[in-house]
C-alpha positions as CSV (number, residue, x, y, z in Angstrom):
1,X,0.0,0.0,0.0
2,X,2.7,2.2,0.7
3,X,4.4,1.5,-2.6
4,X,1.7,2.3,-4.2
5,X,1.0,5.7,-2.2
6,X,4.5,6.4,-3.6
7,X,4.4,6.2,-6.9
8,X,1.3,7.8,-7.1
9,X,2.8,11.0,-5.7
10,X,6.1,10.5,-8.2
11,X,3.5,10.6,-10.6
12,X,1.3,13.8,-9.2
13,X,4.7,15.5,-8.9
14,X,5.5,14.7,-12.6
15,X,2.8,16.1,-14.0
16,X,2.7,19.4,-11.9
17,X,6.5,19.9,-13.1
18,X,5.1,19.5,-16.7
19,X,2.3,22.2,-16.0
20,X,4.5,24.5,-14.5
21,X,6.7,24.7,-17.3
22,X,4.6,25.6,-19.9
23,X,1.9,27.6,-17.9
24,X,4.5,29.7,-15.9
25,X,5.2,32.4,-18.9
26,X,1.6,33.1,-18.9
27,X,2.2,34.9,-15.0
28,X,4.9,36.9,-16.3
29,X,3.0,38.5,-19.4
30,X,2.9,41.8,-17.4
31,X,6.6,42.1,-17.4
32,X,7.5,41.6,-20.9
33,X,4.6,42.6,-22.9
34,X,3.7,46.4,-22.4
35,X,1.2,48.6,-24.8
36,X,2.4,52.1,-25.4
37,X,0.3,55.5,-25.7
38,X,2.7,58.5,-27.1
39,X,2.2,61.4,-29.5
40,X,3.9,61.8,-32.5
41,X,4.0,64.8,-34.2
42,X,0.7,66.1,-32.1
43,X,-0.8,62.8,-33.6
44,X,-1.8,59.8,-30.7
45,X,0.4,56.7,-31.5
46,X,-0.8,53.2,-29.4
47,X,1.9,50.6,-30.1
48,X,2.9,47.3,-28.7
49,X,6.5,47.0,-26.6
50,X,8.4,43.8,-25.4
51,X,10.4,45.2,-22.6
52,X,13.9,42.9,-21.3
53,X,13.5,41.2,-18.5
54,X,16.5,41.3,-15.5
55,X,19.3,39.1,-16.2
56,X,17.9,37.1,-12.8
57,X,14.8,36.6,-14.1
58,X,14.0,32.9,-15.5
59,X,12.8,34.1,-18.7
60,X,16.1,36.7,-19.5
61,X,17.8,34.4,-21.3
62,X,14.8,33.5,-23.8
63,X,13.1,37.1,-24.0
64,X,16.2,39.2,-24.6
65,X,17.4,37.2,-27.0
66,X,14.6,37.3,-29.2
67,X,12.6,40.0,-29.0
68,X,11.3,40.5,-32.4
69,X,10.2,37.0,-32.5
70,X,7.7,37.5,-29.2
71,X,7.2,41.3,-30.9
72,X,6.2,39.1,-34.3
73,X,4.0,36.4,-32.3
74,X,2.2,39.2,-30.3
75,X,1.2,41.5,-33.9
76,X,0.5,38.5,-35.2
77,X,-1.4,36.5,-33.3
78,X,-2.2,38.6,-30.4
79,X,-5.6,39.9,-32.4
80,X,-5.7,43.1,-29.9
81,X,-8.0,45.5,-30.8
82,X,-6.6,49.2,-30.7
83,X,-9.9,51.1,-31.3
84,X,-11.4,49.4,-27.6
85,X,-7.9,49.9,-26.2
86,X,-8.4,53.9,-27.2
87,X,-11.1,54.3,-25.2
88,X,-8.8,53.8,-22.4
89,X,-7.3,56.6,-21.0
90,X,-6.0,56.0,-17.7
91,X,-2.5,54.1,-18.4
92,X,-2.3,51.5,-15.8
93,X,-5.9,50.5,-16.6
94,X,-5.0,50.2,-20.2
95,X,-2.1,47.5,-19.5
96,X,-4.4,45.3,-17.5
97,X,-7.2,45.1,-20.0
98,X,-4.0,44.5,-22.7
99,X,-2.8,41.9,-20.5
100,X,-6.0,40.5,-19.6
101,X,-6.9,40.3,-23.4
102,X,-3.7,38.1,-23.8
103,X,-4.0,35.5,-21.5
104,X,-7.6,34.7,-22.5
105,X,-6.3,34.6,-25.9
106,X,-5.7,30.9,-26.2
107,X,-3.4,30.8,-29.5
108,X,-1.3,33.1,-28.6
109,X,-1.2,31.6,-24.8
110,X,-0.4,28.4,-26.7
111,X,2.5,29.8,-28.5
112,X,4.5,31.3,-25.8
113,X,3.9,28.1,-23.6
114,X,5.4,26.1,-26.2
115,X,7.8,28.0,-26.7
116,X,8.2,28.5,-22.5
117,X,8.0,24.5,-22.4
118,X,11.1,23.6,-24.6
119,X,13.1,26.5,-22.9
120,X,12.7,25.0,-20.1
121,X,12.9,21.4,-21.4
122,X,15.5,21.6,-23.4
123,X,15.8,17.8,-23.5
124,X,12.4,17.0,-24.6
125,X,12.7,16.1,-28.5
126,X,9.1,15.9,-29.2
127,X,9.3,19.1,-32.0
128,X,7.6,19.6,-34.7
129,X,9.7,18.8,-38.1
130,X,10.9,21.7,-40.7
131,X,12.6,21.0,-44.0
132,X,15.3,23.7,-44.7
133,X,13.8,24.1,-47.8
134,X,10.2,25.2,-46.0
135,X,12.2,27.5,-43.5
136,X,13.5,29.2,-46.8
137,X,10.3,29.6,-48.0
138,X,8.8,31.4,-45.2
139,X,11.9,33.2,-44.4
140,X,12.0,35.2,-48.0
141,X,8.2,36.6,-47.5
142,X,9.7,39.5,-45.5
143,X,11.3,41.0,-48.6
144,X,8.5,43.0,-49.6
145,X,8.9,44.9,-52.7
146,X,5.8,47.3,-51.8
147,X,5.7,50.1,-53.9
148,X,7.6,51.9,-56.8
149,X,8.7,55.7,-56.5
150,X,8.6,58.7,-58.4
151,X,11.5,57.7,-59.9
152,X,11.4,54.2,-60.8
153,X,12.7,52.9,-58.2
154,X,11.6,49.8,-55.9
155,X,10.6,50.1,-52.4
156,X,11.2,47.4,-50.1
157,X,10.4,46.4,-46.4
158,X,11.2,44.1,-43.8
159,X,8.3,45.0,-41.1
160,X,6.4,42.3,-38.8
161,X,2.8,43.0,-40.0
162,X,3.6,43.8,-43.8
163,X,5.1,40.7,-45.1
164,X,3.8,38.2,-47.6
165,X,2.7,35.4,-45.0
166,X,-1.0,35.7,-45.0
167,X,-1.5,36.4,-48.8
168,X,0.4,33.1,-49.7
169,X,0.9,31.0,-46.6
170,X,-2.6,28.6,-46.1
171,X,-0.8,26.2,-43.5
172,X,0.8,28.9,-40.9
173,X,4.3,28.0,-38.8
174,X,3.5,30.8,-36.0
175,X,7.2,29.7,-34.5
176,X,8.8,29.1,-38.2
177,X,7.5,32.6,-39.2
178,X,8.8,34.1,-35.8
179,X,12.1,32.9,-35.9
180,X,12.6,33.9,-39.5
181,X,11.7,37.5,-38.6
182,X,14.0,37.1,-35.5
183,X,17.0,36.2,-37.6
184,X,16.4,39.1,-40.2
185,X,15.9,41.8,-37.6
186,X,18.7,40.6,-35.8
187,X,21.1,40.5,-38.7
188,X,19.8,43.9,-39.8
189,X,21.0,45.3,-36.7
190,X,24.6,44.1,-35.5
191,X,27.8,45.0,-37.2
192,X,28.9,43.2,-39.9
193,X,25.7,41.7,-41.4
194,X,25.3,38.6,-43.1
195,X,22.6,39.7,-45.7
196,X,24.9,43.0,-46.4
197,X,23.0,45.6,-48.4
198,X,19.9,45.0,-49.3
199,X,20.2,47.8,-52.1
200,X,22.3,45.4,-54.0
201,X,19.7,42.6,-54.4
202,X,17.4,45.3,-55.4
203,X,20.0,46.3,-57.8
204,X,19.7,43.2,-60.0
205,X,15.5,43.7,-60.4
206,X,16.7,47.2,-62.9
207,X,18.7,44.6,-65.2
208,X,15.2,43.6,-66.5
209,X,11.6,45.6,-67.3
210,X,9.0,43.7,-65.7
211,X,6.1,46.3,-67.7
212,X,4.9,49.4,-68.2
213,X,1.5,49.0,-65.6
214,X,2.8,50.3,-62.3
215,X,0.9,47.1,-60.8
216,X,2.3,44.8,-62.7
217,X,5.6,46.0,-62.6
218,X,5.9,45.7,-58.6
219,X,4.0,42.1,-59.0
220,X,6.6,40.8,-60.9
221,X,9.6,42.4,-59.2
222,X,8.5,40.6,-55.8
223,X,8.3,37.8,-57.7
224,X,12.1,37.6,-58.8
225,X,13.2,39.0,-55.1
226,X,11.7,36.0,-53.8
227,X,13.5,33.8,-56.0
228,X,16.8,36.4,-55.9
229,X,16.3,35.6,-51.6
230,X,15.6,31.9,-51.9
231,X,18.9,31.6,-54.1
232,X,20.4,33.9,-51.6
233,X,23.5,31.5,-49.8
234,X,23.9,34.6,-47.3
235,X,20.1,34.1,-46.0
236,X,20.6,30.5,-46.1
237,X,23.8,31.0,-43.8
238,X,22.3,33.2,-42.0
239,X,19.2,31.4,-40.7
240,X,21.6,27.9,-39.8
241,X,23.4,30.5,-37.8
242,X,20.8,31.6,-35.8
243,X,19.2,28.3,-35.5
244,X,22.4,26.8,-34.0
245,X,21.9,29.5,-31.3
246,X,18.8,28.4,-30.3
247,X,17.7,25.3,-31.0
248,X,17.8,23.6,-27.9
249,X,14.4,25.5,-26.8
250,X,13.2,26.4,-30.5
251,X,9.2,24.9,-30.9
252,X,10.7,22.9,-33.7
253,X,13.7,21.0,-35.7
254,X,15.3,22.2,-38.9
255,X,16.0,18.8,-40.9
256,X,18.9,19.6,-43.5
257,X,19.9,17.3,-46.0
258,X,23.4,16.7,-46.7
């Protein structure tokens, strides 16, 4: 009888660990997420902040290492609404109902406890699979060619919420998607780049008229930057790189074939 008193608290124990790690993120939302009220050029501005966490805290080491990817998972999937948030004028106020809003949000609870989980189990390999080719693919619909100015010239951006993803990706990879953005950003802002100057990929698009319709034209030139990106060897370098960093606690594995 005792035996079996025994192993059913091992078992109790077990599973509580489990539940801990992937729940405990949730308590810490008010910490690292924060929404923003400033004026801009006598203009209201709301906008969405992921703040660093003390180097004690258990969460440092994940957060401040990849900000733009909880920044991409929280514009992304976070589906706040900013008009009911406006009506909101009394600061503190405003971050609990933005905080409150994301823990009831269960996908994007979901995401950051899997994410949380893995951190903190780095040992568990039960990932989900990603071909290098498929990382690739997400990774180059951040190059946005978006519009064509007044002199000819392409217009390109790398932003969270104006990608390609949701015009062309049906099956979404939140995590895939996040890290991709996560790599870019992070690459865009250290010394000595990987990717270089962008400029220079646009560069190659004037070697070619892709048509005299302004719409056409940009169509087809973000057509040939996602092929001149998925040829890139510097992205491709660039995303093994920062997936050697972190793939003990990444959501998923990158299988690359030799």
């Amino acid at each position: 009888m005792k035996r079996k008193i025994f192993i059913f608290v091992i078992i109790l124990l077990c599973f509580g660990s489990f539940t801990y790690a992937g729940d405990q993120i949730v308590s810490e939302f008010g910490n690292i997420f924060q929404i923003v009220r400033e004026k801009f050029n006598n203009r209201e501005v709301m906008f969405f902040k992921v703040n660093k966490l003390p180097l004690k805290d258990l969460y440092s080491g994940l957060v401040n290492d990849n900000t733009s990817y909880l920044d991409y998972l929280l514009v992304n999937y976070g589906n706040i609404d900013f008009e009911e948030f406006s009506k909101i004028d009394d600061p503190q106020k405003l971050q609990e109902k933005f905080i409150e809003e994301l823990k009831n949000n269960k996908k994007f609870t979901g995401l950051l406890k899997d994410l949380s989980h893995f951190y903190l189990n780095k040992n568990d390999k039960k990932r989900q699979v990603v071909s290098l080719d498929r990382l690739l693919e997400i990774a180059v619909k951040f190059f946005a060619v978006t519009n064509i100015n007044k002199d000819g010239k392409y217009i390109m951006h790398i932003c969270v919420g104006m990608n390609l993803i949701k015009e062309t990706e049906e099956k979404r990879l939140p995590h895939v998607e996040a890290f991709s953005f996560n790599s870019i950003m992070a690459d865009m802002h250290r010394k000595g780049s990987i990717l270089g100057n962008l400029s220079d990929i646009l560069e190659k698009l004037y070697k070619i008229k892709f048509g005299i319709d302004k719409d056409k034209r940009l169509l087809r030139a973000q057509g040939a930057i996602l092929m001149l990106m998925r040829e890139n060897p510097k992205l491709k370098r660039l995303l093994l790189k920062e997936y050697k960093k972190r793939k003990d606690y990444l959501p998923f594995v990158v299988k690359i074939n030799n």
